[in-house]
N, CA, C and O atoms as a GROMACS GRO file, in nm:
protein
  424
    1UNK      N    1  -1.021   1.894  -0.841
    1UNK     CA    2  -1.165   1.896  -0.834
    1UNK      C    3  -1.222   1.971  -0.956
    1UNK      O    4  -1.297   1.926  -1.043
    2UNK      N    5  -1.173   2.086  -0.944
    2UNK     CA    6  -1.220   2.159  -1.151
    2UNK      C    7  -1.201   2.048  -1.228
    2UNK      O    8  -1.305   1.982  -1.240
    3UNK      N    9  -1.118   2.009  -1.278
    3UNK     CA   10  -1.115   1.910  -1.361
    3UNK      C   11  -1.198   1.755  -1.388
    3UNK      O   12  -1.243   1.686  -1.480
    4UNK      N   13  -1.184   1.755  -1.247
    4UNK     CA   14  -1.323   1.598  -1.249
    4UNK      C   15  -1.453   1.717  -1.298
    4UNK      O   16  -1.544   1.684  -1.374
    5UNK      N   17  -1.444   1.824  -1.252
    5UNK     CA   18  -1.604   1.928  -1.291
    5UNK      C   19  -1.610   1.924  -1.419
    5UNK      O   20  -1.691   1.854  -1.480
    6UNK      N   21  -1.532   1.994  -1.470
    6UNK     CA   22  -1.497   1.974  -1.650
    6UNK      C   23  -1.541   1.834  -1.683
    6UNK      O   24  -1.644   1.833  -1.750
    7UNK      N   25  -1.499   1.734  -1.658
    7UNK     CA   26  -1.492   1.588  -1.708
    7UNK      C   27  -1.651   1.544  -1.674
    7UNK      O   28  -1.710   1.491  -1.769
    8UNK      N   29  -1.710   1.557  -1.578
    8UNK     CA   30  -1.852   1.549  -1.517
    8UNK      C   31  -1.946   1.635  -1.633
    8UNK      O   32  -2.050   1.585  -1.678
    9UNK      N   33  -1.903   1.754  -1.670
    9UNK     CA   34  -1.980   1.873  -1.715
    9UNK      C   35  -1.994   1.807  -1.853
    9UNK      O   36  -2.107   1.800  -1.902
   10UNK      N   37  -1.896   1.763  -1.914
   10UNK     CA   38  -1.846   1.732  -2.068
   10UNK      C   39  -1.966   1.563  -2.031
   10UNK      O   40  -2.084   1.564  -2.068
   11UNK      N   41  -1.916   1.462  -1.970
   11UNK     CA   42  -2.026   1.375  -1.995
   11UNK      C   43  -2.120   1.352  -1.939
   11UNK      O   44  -2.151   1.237  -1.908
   12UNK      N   45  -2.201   1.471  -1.907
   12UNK     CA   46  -2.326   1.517  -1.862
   12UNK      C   47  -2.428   1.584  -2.001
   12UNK      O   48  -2.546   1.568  -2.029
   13UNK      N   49  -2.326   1.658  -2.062
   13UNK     CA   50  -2.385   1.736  -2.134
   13UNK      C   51  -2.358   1.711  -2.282
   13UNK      O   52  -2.435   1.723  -2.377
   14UNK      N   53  -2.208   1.669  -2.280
   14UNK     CA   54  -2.130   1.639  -2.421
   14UNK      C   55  -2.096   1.736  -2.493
   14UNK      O   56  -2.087   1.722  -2.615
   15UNK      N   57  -2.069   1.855  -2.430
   15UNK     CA   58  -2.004   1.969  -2.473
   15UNK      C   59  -1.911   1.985  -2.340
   15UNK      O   60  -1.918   1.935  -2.228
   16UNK      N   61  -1.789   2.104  -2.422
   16UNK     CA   62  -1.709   2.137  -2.292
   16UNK      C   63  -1.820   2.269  -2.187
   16UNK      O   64  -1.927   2.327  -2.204
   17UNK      N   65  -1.734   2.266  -2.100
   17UNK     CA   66  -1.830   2.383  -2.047
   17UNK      C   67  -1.780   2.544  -2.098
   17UNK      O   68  -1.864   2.628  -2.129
   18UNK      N   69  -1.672   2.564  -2.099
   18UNK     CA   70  -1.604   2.629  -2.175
   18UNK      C   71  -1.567   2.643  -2.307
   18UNK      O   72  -1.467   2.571  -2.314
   19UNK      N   73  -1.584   2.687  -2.406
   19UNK     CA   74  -1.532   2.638  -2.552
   19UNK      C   75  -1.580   2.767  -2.648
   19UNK      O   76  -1.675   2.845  -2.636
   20UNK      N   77  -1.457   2.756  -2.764
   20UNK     CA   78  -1.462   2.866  -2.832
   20UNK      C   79  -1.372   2.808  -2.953
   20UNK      O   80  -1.335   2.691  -2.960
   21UNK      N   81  -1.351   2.881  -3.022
   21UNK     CA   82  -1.258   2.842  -3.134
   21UNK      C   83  -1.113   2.965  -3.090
   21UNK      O   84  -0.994   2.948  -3.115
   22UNK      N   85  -1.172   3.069  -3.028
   22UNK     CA   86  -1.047   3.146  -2.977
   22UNK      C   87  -0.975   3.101  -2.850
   22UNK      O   88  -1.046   3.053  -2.761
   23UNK      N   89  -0.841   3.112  -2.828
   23UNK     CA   90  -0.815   3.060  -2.684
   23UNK      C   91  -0.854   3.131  -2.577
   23UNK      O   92  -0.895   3.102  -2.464
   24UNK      N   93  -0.826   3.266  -2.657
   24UNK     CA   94  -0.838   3.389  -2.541
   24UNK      C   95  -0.997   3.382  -2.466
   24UNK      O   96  -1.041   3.399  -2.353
   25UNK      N   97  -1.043   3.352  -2.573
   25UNK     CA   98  -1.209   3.359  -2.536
   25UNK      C   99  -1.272   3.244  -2.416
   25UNK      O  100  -1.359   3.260  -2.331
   26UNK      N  101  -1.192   3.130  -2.450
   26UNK     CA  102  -1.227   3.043  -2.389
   26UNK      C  103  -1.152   3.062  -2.255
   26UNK      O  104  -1.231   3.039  -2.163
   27UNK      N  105  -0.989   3.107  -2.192
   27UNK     CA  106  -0.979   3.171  -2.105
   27UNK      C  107  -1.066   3.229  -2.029
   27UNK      O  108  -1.108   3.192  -1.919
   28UNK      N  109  -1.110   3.377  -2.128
   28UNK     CA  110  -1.199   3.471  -2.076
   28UNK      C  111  -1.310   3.387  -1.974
   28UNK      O  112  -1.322   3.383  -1.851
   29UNK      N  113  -1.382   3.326  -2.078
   29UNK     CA  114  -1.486   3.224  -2.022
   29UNK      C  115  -1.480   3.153  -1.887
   29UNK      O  116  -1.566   3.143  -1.798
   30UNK      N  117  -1.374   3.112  -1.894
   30UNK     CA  118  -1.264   3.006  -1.771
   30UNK      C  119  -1.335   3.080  -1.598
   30UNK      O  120  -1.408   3.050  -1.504
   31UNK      N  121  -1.228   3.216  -1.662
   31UNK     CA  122  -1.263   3.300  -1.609
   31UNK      C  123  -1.348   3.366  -1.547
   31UNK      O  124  -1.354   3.358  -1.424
   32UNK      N  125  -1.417   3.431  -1.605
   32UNK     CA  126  -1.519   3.507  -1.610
   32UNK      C  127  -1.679   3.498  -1.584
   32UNK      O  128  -1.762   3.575  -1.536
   33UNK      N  129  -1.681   3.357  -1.645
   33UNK     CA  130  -1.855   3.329  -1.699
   33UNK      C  131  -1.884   3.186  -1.601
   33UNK      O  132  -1.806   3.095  -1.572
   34UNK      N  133  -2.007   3.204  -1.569
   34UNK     CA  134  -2.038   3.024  -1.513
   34UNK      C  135  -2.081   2.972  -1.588
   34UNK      O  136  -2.114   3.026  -1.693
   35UNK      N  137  -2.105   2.804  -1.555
   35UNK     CA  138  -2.102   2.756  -1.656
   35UNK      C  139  -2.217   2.762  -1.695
   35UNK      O  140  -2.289   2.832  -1.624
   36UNK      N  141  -2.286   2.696  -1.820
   36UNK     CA  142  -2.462   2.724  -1.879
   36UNK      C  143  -2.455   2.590  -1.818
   36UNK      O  144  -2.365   2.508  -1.804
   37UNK      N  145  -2.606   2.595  -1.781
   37UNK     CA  146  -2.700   2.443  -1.754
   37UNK      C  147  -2.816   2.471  -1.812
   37UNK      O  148  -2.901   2.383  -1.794
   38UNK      N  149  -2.863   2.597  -1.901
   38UNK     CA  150  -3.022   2.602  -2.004
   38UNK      C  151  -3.021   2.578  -2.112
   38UNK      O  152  -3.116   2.626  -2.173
   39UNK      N  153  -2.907   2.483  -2.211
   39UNK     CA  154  -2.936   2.400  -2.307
   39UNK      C  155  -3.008   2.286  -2.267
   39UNK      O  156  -3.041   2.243  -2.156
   40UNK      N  157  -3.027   2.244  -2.385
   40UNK     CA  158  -3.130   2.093  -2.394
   40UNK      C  159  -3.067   1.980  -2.306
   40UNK      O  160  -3.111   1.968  -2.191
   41UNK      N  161  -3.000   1.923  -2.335
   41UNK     CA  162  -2.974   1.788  -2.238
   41UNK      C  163  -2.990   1.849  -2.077
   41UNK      O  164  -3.019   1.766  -1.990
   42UNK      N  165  -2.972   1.991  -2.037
   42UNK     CA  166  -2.953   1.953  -1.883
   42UNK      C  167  -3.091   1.942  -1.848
   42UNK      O  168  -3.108   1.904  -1.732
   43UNK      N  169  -3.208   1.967  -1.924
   43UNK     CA  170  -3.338   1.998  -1.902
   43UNK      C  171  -3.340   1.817  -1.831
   43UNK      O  172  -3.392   1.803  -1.721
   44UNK      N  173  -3.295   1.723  -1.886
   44UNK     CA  174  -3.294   1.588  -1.820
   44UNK      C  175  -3.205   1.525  -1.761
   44UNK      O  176  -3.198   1.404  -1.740
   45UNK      N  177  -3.097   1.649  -1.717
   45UNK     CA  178  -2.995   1.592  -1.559
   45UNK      C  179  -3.098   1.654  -1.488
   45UNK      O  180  -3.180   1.744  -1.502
   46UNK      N  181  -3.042   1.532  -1.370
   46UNK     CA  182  -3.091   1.552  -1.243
   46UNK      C  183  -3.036   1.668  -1.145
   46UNK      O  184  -2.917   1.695  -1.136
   47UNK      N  185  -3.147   1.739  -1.068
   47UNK     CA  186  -3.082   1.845  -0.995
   47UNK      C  187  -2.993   1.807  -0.911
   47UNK      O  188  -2.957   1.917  -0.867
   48UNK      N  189  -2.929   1.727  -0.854
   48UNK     CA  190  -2.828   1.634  -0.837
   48UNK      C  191  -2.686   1.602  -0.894
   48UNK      O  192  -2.572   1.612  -0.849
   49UNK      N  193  -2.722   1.575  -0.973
   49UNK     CA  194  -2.634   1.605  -1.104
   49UNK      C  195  -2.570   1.713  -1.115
   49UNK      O  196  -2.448   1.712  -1.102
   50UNK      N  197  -2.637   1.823  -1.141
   50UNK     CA  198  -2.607   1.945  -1.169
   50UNK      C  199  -2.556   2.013  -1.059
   50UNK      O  200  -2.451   2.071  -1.083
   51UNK      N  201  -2.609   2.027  -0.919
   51UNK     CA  202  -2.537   2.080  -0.826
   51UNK      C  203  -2.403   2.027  -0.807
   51UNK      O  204  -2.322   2.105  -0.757
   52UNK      N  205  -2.368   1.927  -0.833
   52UNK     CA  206  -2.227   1.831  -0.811
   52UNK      C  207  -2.168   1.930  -0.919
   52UNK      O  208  -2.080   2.010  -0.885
   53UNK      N  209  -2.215   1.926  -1.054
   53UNK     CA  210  -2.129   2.015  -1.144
   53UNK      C  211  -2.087   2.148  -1.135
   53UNK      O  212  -1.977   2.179  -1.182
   54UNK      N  213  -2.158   2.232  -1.080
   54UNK     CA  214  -2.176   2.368  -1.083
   54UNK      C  215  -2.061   2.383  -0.916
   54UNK      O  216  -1.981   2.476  -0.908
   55UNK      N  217  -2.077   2.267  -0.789
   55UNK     CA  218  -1.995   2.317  -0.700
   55UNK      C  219  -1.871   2.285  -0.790
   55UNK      O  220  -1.795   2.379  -0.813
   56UNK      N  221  -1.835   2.139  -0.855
   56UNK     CA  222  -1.704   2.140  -0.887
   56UNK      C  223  -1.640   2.269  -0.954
   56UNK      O  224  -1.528   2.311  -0.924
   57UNK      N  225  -1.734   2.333  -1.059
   57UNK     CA  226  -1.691   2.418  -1.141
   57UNK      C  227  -1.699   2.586  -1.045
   57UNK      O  228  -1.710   2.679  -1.126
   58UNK      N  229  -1.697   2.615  -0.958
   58UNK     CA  230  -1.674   2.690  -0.860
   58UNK      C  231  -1.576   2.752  -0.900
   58UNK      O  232  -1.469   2.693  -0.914
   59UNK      N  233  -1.587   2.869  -0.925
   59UNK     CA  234  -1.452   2.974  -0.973
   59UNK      C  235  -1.361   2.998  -0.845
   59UNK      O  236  -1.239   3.017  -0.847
   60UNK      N  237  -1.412   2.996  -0.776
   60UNK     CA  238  -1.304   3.031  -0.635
   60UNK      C  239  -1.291   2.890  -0.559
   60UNK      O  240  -1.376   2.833  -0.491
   61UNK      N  241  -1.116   2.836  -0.601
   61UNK     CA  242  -1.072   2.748  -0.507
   61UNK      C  243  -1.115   2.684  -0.369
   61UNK      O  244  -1.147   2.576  -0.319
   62UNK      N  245  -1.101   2.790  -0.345
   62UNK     CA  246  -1.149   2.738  -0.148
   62UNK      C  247  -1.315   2.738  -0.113
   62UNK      O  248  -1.357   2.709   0.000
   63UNK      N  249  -1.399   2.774  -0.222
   63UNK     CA  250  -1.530   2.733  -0.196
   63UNK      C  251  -1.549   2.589  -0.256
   63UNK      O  252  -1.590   2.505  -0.176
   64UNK      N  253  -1.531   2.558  -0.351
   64UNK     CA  254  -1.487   2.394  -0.426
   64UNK      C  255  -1.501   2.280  -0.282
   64UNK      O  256  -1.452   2.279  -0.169
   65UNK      N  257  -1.581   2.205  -0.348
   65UNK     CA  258  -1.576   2.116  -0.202
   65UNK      C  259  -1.498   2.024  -0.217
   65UNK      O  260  -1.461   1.996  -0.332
   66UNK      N  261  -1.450   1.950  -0.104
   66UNK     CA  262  -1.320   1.855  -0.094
   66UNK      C  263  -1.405   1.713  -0.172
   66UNK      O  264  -1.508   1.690  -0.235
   67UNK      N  265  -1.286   1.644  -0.119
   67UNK     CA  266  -1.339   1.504  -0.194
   67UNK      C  267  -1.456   1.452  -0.115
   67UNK      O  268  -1.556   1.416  -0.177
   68UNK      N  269  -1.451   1.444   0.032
   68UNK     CA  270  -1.528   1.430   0.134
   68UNK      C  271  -1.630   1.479   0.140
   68UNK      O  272  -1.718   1.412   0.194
   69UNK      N  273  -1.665   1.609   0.093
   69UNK     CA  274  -1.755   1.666   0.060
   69UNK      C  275  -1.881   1.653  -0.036
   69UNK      O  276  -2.003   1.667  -0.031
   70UNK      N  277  -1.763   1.611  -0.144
   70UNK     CA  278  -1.865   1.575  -0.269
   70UNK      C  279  -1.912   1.452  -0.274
   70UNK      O  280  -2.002   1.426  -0.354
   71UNK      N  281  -1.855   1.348  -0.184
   71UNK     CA  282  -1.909   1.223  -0.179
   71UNK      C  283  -2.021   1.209  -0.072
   71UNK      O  284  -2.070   1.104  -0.030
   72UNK      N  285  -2.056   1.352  -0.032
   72UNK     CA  286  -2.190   1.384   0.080
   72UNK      C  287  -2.272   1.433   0.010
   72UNK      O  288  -2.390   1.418   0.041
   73UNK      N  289  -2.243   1.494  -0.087
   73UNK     CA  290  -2.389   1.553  -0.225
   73UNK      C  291  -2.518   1.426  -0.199
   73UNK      O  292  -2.525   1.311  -0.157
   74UNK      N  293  -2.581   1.499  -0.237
   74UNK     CA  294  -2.705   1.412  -0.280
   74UNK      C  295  -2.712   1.305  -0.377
   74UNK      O  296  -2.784   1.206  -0.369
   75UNK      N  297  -2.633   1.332  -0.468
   75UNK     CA  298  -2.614   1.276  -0.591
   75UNK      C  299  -2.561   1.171  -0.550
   75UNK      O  300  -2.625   1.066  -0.553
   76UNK      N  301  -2.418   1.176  -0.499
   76UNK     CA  302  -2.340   1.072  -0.463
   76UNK      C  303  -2.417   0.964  -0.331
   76UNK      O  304  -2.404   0.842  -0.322
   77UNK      N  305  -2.489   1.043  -0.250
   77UNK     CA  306  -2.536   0.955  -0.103
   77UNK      C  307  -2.624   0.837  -0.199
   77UNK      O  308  -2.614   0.718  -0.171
   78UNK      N  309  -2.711   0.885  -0.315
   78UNK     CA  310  -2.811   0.784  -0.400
   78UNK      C  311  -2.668   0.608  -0.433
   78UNK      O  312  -2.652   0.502  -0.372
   79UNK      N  313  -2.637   0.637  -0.492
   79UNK     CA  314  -2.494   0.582  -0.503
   79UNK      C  315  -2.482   0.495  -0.446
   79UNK      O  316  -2.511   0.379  -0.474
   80UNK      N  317  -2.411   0.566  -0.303
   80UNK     CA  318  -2.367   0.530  -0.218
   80UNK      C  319  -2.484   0.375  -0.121
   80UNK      O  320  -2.450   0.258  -0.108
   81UNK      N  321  -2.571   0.418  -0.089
   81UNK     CA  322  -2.675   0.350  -0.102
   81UNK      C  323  -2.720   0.219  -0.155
   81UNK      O  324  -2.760   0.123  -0.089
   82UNK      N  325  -2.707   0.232  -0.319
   82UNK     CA  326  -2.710   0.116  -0.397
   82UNK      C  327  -2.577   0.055  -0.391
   82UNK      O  328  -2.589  -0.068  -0.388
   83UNK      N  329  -2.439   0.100  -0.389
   83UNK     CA  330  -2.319   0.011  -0.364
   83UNK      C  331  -2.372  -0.073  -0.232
   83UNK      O  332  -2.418  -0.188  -0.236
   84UNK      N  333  -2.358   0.000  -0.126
   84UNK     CA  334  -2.418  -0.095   0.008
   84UNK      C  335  -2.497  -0.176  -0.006
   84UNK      O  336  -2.457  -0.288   0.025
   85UNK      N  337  -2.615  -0.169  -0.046
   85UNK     CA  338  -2.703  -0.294  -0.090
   85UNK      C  339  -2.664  -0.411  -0.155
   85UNK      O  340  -2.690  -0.527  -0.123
   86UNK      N  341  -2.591  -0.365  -0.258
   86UNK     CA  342  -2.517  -0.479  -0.330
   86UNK      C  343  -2.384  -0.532  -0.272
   86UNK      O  344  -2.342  -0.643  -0.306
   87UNK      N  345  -2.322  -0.454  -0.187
   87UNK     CA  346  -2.210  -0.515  -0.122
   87UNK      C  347  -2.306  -0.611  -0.020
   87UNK      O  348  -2.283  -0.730  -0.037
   88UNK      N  349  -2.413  -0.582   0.087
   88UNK     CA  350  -2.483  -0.643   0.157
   88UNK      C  351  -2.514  -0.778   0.067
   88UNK      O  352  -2.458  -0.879   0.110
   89UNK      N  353  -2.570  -0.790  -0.017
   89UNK     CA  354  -2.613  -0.855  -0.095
   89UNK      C  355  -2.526  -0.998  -0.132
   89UNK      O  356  -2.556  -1.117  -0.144
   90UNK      N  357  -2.415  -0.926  -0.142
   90UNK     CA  358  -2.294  -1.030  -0.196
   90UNK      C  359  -2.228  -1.088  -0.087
   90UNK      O  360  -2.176  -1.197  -0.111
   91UNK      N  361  -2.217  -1.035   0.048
   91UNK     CA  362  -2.208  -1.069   0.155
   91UNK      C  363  -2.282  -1.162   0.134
   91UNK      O  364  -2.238  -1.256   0.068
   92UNK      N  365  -2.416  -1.166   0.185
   92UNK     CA  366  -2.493  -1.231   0.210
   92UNK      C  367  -2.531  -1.398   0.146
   92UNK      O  368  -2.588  -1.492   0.202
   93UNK      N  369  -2.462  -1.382  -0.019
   93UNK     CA  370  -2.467  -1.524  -0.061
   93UNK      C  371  -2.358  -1.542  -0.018
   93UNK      O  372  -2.362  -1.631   0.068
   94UNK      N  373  -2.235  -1.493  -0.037
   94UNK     CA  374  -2.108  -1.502   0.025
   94UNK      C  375  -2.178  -1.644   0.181
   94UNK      O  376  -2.142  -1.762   0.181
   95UNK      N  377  -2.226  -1.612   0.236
   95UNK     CA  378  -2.234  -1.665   0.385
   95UNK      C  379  -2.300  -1.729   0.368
   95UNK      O  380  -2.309  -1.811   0.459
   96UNK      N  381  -2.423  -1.757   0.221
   96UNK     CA  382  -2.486  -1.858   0.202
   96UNK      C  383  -2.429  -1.987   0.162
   96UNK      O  384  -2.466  -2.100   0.195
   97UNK      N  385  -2.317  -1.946   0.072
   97UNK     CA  386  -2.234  -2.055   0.026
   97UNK      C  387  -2.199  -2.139   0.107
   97UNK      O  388  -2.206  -2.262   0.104
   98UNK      N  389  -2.145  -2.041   0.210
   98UNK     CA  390  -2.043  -2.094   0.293
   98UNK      C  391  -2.116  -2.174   0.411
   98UNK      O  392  -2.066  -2.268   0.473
   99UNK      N  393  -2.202  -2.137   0.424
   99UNK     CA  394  -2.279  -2.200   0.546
   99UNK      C  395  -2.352  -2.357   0.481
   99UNK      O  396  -2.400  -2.443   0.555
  100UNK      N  397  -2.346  -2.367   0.342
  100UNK     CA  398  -2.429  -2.484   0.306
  100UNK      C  399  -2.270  -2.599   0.287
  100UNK      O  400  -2.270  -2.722   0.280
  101UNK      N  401  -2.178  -2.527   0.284
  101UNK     CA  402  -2.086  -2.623   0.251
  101UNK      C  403  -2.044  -2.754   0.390
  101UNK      O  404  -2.062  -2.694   0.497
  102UNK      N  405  -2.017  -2.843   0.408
  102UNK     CA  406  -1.973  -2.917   0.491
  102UNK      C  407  -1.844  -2.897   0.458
  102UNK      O  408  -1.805  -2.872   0.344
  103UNK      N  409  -1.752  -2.910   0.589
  103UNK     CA  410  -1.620  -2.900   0.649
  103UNK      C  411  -1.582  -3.068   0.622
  103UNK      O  412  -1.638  -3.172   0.659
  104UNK      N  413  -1.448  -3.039   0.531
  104UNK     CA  414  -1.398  -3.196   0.509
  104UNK      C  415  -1.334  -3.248   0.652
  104UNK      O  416  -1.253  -3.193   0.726
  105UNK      N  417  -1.404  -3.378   0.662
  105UNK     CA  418  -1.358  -3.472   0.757
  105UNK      C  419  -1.210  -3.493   0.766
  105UNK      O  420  -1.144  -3.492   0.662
  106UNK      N  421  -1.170  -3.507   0.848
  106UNK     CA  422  -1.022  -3.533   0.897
  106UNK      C  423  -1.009  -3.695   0.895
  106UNK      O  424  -0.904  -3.750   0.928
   0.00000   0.00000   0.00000
């Protein structure tokens, strides 16, 4: 889950969330620091967005939400939502097709 956070954080923002030219520093950071969201691009993520990032990036393991969890965010339920519609959707010609077709005669 850190790692999808990292990967989320990086193409959210297009920086790492962590980063230094020292290793130690960037450790330290790892460590130590949360992540920034008051540069420029986050000013236009969605608070949505950002809460998904900030739980993934959760310094303590066992507060980190599961997979189950994060697919209950806000962020993700929007999503979730528009997949259904469009699965509905495709259903739906799906049964249009099928209902206009005639059954070959025997």
């Amino acid at each position: 889950m850190w790692s999808l956070g990292v990967v989320t954080y990086l193409l959210l923002s297009r920086v790492l969330p962590f980063d230094d030219e020292d290793d130690k520093e960037i450790a330290r950071q790892t460590i130590q620091d949360p992540p920034d969201f008051s540069f420029s691009p986050w000013e236009d993520v969605s608070q949505g967005a950002q809460d998904v990032c900030k739980a993934l990036l959760e310094k303590n393991r066992h507060k980190r939400p599961s997979l189950e969890a994060l697919m209950n965010l806000e962020w993700f339920m929007e999503y979730k939502e528009i997949g259904a519609k469009r699965t509905e959707a495709k259903d739906e010609t799906k049964f249009r097709a099928y209902a206009l077709t005639q059954p070959d005669s025997l």
